[in-house]
N, C-alpha and C positions, 0 to 999 in steps of 0.2 A: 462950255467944253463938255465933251460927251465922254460919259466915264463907260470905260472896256470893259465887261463880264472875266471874272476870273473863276474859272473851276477848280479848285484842286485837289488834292486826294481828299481821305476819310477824316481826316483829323479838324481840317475846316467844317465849324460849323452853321456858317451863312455866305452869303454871295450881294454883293452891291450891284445893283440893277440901277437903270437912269431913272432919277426919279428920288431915289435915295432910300426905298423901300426895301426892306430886308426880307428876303424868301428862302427857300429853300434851299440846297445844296442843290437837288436833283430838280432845280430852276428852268426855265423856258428855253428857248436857245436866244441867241444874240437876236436881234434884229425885231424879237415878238413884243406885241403889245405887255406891257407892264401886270399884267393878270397870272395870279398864282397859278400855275397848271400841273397837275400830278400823272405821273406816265404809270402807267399799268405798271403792277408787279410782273417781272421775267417769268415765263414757264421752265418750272422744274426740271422740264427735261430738255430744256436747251442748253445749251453747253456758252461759258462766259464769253463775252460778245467784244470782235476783234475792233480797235478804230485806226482809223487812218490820223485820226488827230492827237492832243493830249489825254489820253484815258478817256475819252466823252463816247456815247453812242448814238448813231441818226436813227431818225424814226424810221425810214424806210428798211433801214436793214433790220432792226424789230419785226416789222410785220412780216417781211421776205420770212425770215427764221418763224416764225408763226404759223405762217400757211405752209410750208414746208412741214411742219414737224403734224400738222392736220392733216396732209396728204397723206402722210407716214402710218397716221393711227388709221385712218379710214381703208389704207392699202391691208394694213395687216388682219382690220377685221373681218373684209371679205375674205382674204387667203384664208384665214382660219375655219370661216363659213363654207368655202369652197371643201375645205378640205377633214370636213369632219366626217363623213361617210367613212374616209381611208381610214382615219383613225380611231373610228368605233371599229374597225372590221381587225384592225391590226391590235386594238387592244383585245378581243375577242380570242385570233388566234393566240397572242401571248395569255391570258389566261389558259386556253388548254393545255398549251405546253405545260405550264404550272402543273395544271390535276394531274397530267403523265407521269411527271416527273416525279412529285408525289406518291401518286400511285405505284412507283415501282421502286421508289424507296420504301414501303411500307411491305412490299410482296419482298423482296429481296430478301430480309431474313428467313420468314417461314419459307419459301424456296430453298435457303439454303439448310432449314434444318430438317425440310422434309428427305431432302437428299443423302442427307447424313443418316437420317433415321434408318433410310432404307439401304446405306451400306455396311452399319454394322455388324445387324443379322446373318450378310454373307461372310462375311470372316470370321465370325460366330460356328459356323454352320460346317466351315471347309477343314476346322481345326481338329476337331473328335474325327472328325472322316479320316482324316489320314491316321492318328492314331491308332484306331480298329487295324488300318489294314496293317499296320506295321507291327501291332502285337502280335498276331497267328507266327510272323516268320523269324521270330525272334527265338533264340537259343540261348535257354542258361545253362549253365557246366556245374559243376562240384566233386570235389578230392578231398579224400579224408584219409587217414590212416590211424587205426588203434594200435597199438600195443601193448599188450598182454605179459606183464610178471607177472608169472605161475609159479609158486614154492611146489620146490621137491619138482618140477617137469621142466618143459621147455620151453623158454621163450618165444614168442613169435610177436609177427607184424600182419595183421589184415590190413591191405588197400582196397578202398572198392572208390573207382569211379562212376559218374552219372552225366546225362544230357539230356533236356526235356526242351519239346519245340511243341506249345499246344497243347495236344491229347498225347501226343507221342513222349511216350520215357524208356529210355533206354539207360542201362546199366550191367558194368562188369564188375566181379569180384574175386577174391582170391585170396585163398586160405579161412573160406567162413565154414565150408561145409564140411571138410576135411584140410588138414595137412596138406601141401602141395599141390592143391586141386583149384580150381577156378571153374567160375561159370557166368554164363552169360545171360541178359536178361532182355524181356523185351514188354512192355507194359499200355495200359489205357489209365490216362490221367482223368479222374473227374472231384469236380468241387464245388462249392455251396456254401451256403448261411450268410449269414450277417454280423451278428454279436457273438451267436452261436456257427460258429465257420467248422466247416469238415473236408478234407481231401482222402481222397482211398484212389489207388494204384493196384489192379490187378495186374499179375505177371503170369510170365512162363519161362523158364529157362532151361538151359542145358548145361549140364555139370559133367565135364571133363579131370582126368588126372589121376588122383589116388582112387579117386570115388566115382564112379560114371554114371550117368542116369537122368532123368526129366523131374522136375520141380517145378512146380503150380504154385505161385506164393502170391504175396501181397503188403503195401504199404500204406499206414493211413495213419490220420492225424486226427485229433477233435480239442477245439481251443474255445475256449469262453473267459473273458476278463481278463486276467492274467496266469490263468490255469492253463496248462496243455497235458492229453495222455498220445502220447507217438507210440507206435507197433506195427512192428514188421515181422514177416512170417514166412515158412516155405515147407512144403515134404517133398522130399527127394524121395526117388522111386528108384532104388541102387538098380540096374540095369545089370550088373553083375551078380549080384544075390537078392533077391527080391525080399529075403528077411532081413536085410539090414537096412530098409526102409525108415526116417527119422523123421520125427517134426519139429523145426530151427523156429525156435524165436530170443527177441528183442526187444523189452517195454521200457518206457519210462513215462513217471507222473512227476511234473516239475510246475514250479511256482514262479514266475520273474516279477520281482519286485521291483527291477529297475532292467532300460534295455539293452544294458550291458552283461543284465548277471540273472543268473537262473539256479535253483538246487531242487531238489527231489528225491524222489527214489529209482529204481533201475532192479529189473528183473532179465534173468536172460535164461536158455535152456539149450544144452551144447552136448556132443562128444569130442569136442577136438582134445580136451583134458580131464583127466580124471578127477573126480569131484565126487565125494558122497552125498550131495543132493542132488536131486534131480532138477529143479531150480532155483539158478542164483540168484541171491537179491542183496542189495545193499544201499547207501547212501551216493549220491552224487552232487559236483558241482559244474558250472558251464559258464566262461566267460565270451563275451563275442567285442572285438573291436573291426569294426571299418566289415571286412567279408572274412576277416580270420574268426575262426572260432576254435577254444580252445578247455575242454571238459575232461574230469577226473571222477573215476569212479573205484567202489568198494565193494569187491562180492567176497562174500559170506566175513565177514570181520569176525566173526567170530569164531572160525575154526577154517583153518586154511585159509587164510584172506588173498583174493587175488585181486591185483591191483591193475585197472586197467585208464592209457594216458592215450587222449585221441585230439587228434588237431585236423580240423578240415579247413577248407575252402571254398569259397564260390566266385563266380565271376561268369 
């Protein structure tokens, strides 16, 4: 009686061949002579093998699956042979693009800060420009007014106002050179130094009123640290009596210690009141907040004291 080959899965491990011989699992097929035979190991790259029977494999579809997958490698190696020209040339261009790319990621900054460089300078440049032009046409103002307690005379109030554009200063006044008289003023502004700074203001004017006549005067200043001496000046040339001709002044030498506050001394030489010196002098003081400024002064304390209270303005 002829005994049937039985294959079955992984877990058996022998197969009964006729003959009574024990072999291998992955055994001859039915019908072969009784001789152990060993089938090649599968290639790797063939994909597990379909059967039409109980899980077994024929030899022919083995080798079919063999020379197919040889077709396959031998196809691929020419294409890649075929086609390595293309792809030295196309790696060649992608590397350039690379260096480009590079290359103008590394210019890219210094581009941008050459650029920069070169616009600061002009807004540097256009900024003082306008300032110059703008300072010739500019116009400062100032209003002051003293007044004068005189023991034993009359009280009064000197106003003088001012306006300076540049070189040009213009100023009126009224009640300095006489009682009820005014006059007017017209001036060359020039000034200088540095640590040592000076301004003088020569004038001319014309005096109208009690008093009539032409006056040649002048105002100037000289400031170093926190020192200043101010003086202002004029002779009127009485146009109605030529012997009543006078020469007006106004000094002070003051200290500011702080630049809100200032004191000194104060000199001054006048007929508007009767004084038995010929000049007055005394102590002063001078506060200044924001463009008020606000000064008191003492002629002669010591015999007739006249006290004089003066508030100006600028703007």
């Amino acid at each position: 009686m002829r005994q049937t080959l039985r294959i079955s899965g992984a877990s058996d491990s022998s197969t009964a061949v006729p003959g009574g011989v024990a072999g291998s699992a992955r055994g001859a097929p039915v019908g072969f002579p009784n001789h152990p035979t060993h089938e090649p190991p599968p290639l790797p790259a063939l994909s597990p093998a379909r059967s039409g029977g109980e899980g077994g494999r024929t030899p022919g579809e083995g080798v079919t699956r063999f020379l197919a997958s040889r077709r396959a490698l031998l196809s691929s190696v020419g294409s890649r042979r075929g086609h390595r020209e293309s792809a030295t040339t196309g790696t060649a261009v992608r590397l350039g693009s690379f260096i480009a790319i590079g290359v103008g990621l590394a210019g890219g900054p210094a581009m941008a800060d050459t650029t920069a460089d070169a616009t600061v300078p002009a807004v540097t440049h256009t900024t003082p420009a306008l300032t110059k032009e703008a300072d010739p046409k500019a116009w400062s103002f100032s209003a002051s007014v003293y007044t004068y307690i005189v023991p034993g005379d009359r009280d009064y109030a000197q106003p003088t106002f001012t306006a300076d554009r540049d070189w040009l200063h213009l100023e009126a006044r009224y009640n300095y050179e006489a009682l009820d008289t005014g006059s007017a003023w017209v001036g060359y502004n020039f000034s200088g130094g540095e640590k040592l700074t000076w301004e003088v203001t020569p004038m001319l004017g014309g005096v109208f009123g009690h008093t009539t006549g032409i006056a040649p005067g002048y105002k100037g200043s000289l400031s170093w640290w926190k020192l200043e001496l101010y003086s202002e000046g004029e002779y009127v040339f009485d146009t109605g009596n030529v012997s009543d001709g006078f020469f007006y002044n106004w000094s002070e030498l003051t200290l500011a210690p702080l630049d809100w506050f200032r004191f000194g001394l104060v000199t001054q030489r006048t007929r508007l009141h009767d004084s038995d010196r010929e000049i007055q002098r005394g102590p002063m003081v001078g506060f200044t907040y924001k463009r008020v400024g606000l000064s008191g002064y003492l002629f002669n304390p010591d015999d007739k004291p006249t006290f004089v209270v003066a508030v100006a303005f600028t703007f």
